[in-house]
N, C-alpha and C positions, 0 to 999 in steps of 0.2 A: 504494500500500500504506500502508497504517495502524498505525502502532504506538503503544501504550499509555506513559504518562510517567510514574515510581514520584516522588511526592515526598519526600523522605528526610526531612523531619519528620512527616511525618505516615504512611508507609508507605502512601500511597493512589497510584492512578493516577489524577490530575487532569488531567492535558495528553494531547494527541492531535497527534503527530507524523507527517504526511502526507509520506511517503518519495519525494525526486526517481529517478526511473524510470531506464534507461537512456537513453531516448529523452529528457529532460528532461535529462539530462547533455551528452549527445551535444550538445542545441540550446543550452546555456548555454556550453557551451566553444567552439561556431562563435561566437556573439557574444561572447563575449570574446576571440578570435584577428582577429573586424572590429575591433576597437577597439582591439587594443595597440598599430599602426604612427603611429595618433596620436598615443600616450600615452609612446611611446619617444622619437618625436621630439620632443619638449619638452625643456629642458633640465633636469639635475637640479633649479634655483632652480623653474624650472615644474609638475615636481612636487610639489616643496617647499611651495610656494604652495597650492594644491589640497589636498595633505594637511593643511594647516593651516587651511584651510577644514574642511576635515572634522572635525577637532578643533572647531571651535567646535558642527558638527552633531551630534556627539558629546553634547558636555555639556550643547546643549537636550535630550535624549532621554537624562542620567545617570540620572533617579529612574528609567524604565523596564526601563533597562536591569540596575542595580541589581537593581532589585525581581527580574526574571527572573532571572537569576545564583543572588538567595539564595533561589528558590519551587525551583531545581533543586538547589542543594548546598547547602540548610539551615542557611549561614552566612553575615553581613553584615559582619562587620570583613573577613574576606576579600575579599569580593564589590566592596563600594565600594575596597579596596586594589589588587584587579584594576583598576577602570577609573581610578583614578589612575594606575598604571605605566604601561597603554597613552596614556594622554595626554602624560606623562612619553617615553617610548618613540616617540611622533611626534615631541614637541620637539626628541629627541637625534640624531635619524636627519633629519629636515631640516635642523640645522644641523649636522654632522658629514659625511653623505654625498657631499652636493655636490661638496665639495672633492678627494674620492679620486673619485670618478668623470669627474672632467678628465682629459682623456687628455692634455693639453698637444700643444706645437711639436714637428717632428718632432727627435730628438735625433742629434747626431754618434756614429757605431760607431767600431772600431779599425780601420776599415778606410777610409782617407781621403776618397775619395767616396761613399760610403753613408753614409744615414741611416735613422732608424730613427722611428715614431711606434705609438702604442698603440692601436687601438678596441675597446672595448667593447661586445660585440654582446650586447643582451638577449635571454636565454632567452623565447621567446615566451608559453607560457604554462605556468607552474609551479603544480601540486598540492598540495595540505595537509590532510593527516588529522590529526584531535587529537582529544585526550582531555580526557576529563570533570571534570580534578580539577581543573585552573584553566580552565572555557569559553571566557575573551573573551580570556585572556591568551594562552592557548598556541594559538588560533586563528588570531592576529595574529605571534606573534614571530619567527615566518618571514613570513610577507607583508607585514609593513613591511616590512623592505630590498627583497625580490623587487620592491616597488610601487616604489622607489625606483630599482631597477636599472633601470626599464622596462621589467618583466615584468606581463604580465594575472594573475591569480590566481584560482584556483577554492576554495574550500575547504571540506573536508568535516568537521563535528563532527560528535563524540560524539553519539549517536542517546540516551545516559541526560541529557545536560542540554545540551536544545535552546531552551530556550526564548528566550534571549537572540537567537536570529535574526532575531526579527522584528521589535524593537525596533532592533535596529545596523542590519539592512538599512534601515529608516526614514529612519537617518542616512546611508547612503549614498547612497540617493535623493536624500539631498540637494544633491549633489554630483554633477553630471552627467558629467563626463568621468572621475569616479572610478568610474561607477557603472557605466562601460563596462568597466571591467579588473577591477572586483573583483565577485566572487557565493559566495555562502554558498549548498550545496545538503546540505539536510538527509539524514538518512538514515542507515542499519543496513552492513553490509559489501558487502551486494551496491552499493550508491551507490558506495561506495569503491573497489570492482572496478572498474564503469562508470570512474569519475574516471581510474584509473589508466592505462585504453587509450584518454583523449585528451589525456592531459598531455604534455610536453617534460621536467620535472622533477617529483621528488617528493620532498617532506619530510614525515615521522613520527615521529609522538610516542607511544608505546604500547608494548604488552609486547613481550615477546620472541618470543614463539609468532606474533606477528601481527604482527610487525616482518619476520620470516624470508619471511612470505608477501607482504608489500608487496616486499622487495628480491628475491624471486624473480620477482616480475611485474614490476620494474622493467628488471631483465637482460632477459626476455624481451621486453620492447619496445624494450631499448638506449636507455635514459634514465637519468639522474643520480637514486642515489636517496643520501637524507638524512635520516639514522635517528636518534631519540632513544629509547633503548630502558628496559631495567629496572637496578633499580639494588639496593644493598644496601652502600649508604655504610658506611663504620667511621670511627670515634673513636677516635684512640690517647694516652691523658691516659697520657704520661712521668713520670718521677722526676724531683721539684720543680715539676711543675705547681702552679699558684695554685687550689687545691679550691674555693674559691667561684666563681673567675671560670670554673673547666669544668661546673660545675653547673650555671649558668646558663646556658650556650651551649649547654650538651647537651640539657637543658631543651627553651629554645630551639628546636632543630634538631633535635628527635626530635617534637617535640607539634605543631607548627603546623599549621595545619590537620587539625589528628585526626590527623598524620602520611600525609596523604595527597598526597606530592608526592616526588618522584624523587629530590631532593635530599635527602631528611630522613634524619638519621642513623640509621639501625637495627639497630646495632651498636656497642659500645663495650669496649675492651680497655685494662684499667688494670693501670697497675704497681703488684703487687700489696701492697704497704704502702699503698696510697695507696686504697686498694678498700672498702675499713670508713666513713673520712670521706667519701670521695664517696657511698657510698649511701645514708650522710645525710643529706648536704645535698641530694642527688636525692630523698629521700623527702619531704623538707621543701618544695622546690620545685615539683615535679612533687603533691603531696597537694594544693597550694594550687589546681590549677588547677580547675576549673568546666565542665563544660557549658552551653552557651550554647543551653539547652534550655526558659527561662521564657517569659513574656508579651515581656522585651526582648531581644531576639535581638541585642543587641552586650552584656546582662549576659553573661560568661563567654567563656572563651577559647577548647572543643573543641565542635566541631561533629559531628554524626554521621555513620554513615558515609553516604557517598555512594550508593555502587555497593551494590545489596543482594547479588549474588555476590563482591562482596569480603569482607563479612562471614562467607560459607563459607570462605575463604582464613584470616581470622584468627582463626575457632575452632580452626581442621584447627591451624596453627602455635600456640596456645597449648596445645589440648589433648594435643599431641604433645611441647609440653616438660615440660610437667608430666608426664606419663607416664616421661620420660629421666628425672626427677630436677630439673628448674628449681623454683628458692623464689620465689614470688611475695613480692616484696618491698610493692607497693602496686598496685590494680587487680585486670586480669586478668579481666573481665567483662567481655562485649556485653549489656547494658541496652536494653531497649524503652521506650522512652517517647514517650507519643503518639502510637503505632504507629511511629517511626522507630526503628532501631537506632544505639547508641550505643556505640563502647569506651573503658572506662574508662583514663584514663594510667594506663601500663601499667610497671611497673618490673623485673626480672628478672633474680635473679643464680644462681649453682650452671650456668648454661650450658657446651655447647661443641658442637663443629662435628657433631653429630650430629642437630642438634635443625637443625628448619626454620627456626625463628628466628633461627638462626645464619645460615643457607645461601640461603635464599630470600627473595625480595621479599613483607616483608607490608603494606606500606602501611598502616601504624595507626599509634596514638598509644602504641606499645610500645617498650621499650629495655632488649636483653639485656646484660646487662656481667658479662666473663668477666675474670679475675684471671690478670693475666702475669710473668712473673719478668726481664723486662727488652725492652729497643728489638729485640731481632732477631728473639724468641718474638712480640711483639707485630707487630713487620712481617710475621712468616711467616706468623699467622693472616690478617693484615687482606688480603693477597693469597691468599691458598688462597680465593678466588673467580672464579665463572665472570660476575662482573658489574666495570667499574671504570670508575663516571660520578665519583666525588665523592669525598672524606674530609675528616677534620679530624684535625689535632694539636695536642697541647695540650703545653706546658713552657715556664717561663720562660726557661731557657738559648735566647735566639731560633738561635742555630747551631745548636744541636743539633737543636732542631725544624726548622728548614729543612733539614737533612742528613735527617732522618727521614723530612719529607714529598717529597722529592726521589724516597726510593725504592718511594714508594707508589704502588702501580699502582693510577691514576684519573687522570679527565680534568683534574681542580680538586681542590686543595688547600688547604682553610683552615687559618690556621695562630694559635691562643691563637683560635678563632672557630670558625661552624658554619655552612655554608651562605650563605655568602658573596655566592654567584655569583647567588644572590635580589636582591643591592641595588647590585650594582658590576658593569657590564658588559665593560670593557675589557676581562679576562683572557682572551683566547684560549683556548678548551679542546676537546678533542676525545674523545668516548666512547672507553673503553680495552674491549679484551674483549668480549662480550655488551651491555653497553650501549649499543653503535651503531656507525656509521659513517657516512664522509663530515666533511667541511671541519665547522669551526666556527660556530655558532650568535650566539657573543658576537667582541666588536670588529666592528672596519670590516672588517676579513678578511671577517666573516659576506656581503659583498653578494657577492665571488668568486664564491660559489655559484649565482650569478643572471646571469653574464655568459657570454659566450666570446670570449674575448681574443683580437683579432686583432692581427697586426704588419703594418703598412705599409712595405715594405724599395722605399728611394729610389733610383736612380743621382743624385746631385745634381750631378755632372762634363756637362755637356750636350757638351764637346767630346771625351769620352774617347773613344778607338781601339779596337775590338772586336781585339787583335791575333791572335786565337788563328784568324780568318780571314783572315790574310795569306798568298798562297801564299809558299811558299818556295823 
């Protein structure tokens, strides 16, 4: 099957994406299940090695890869940022992994002749559906550790921006014992059905509606599933926040990428003296920024939108707060240019939880901010949601803001910052809510998800007396 590829600057279908069949599923997951008993049995450092090979196959094929990236989501500061993380993101995981995955010498129990040792059995082969707002990134940030655990990998993107496959598979070719555990199979839902009834695990990255139907097909095959779902991050800038420095961060973590990423703040709830100068300095900040819509696609900061039915999402959500009563502060327009769709930074204040803006994921470069009378009105909103992946808090009393973000229901909480969990991996977090389910994504924790922990329980007493078979 065949499907059409919208390029989102130019609103044309330029690419033609040749869809892996069932049958083509089915024969890429039997040879990937021949090759992971090789690939397990190496040792971490052995994988290690290999992946780092690959990184160097990587970065002969960056312009390609590149180029394909920005021909599918119509922006290049992104696109080359993507393939730096993931190279970054091989660096950190071959030399950090290794070391937790030693299972060590068997250890002494409390119980004087037992001992005790750890194996880690690799998930054989684990699935990957992702989405189109970051392709190379979030194709990979589950399949590195699973590669690392000793797991094969299959994975399915986004059928709106595929084009990067052919270019990274190049690179994997290059790599022959990598090239046996890992494959990219293109394709629309139905590829992703197929995927899902020959995997061992599953990890997703996607909405809510289509998250509910991966972990219902997950149960039904009794497999691990591993969900990154929808989000609708809040801002809560407290009393004595520093207004320049939340301006910026909000900025920041509302606009990047046209606001098209999980993490980005789409919500903001100020204590309401403090609500006047911030919209100023948001007007001043946020007015500066540019589409990155000329002849040089790294002039300018907002790229368009990707998804052409996202853009029904963000008219429905802005034409429905204007309609409640929302003042458009700056923006508030989807712009055509060069046949692509574009929304403008988007600013919006007179909101509240009635409007969509408030309540649902709109993935744009928009930022409603409603005026609060203090830290409990502001908590009670930021939690009167059915989403809790992220937030931020803003105040310089750093106690108080850590006592605030303590009671925020979300996975990760930035604190005087925004979207954090973009450039520091360590934090442990886990979707709260609608946002997902299953083990964590970031830390070393994240390889857990790729293992199944065996114990090896010792007699180490070789002279011990069975007595309980003594007659008596």
């Amino acid at each position: 099957m065949s499907l059409a590829v919208r390029n989102p600057r130019s609103g044309k279908e330029d690419y033609t994406l040749v869809a892996a069949t069932a049958d083509r599923v089915a024969e890429t997951c039997a040879q990937l299940r021949r090759g992971q008993p090789a690939w397990a049995a190496l040792t971490a450092a052995q994988r290690a090695q290999l992946l780092q090979q690959w990184k160097q196959a990587l970065q002969q094929h960056r312009d390609a890869i590149v180029a394909a990236l920005f021909a599918d989501t119509g922006r290049m500061n992104e696109s080359a940022m993507e393939f730096d993380t993931i190279c970054h993101a091989i660096d950190r995981w071959c030399r950090d992994a290794p070391p937790w995955l030693h299972s060590g010498p068997p250890q002494q129990t409390s119980v004087p002749f037992l001992a005790v040792a750890r194996q880690d059995v690799a998930i054989p082969l684990v699935g990957v559906i992702s989405p189109w707002n970051f392709p190379l990134l979030l194709s990979l940030i589950d399949a590195l550790p699973a590669l690392m655990a000793g797991c094969a990998v299959a994975v399915k993107p986004s059928e709106i921006t595929p084009r990067f496959i052919q270019p990274l598979q190049a690179s994997i070719a290059a790599v022959p014992a990598l090239a046996a555990v890992l494959a990219y199979l293109p394709g629309a839902g139905a590829t992703g059905a197929a995927l899902l009834e020959r995997v061992d695990a599953v990890c997703f990255t996607g909405s809510v509606a289509t998250g509910r139907k991966v972990g219902e097909a997950a149960a039904r095959a009794f497999i691990p599933a591993f969900l990154e779902l929808g989000g609708k991050d809040a801002a809560l800038v407290l009393e004595g926040a520093d207004i320049a420095r939340s301006s910026a961060a909000l900025a920041w973590g509302a606009m990047v990428n046209a606001g098209q990423s999980c993490l980005s703040i789409e919500r903001a709830y100020v204590h309401q003296p403090l609500l006047q100068p911030l919209l100023e300095h948001l007007s001043d900040d946020i007015g500066k920024l540019r589409f990155c819509a000329g002849e040089d696609p790294c002039d300018g900061e907002i790229g368009p939108i990707i998804s052409a039915r996202q853009a029904d999402i963000i008219r429905a959500h802005l034409d429905d707060a204007r309609a409640k009563g929302a003042t458009v502060v700056c923006g508030g327009e989807i712009e055509r240019i060069g046949g692509g769709l574009w929304c403008q930074p988007t600013l919006l204040t007179d909101v509240d939880h009635t409007m969509l803006v408030m309540t649902e994921e709109t993935f744009a470069p928009i930022l409603p901010l409603m005026g609060v009378g203090g830290d409990e009105q502001a908590l009670a909103l930021a939690n009167d949601s059915q989403f809790g992946l992220s937030g931020a808090v803003f105040c310089n009393d750093r106690d108080r803001a850590r006592a605030v973000a303590r009671r925020l229901q979300a996975g990760a909480v930035s604190i005087n910052d925004c979207a954090l969990t973009a450039i520091m991996h360590e934090g442990e977090k886990q979707a709260f809510k609608l946002s997902g389910m299953g083990g964590s994504r970031m830390g070393l924790v994240s390889l857990r998800r790729f293992v199944q922990r065996k114990a090896l329980l010792e007699n180490t007493d070789l002279t011990w007396d069975p007595w309980w078979f003594h007659s008596r």
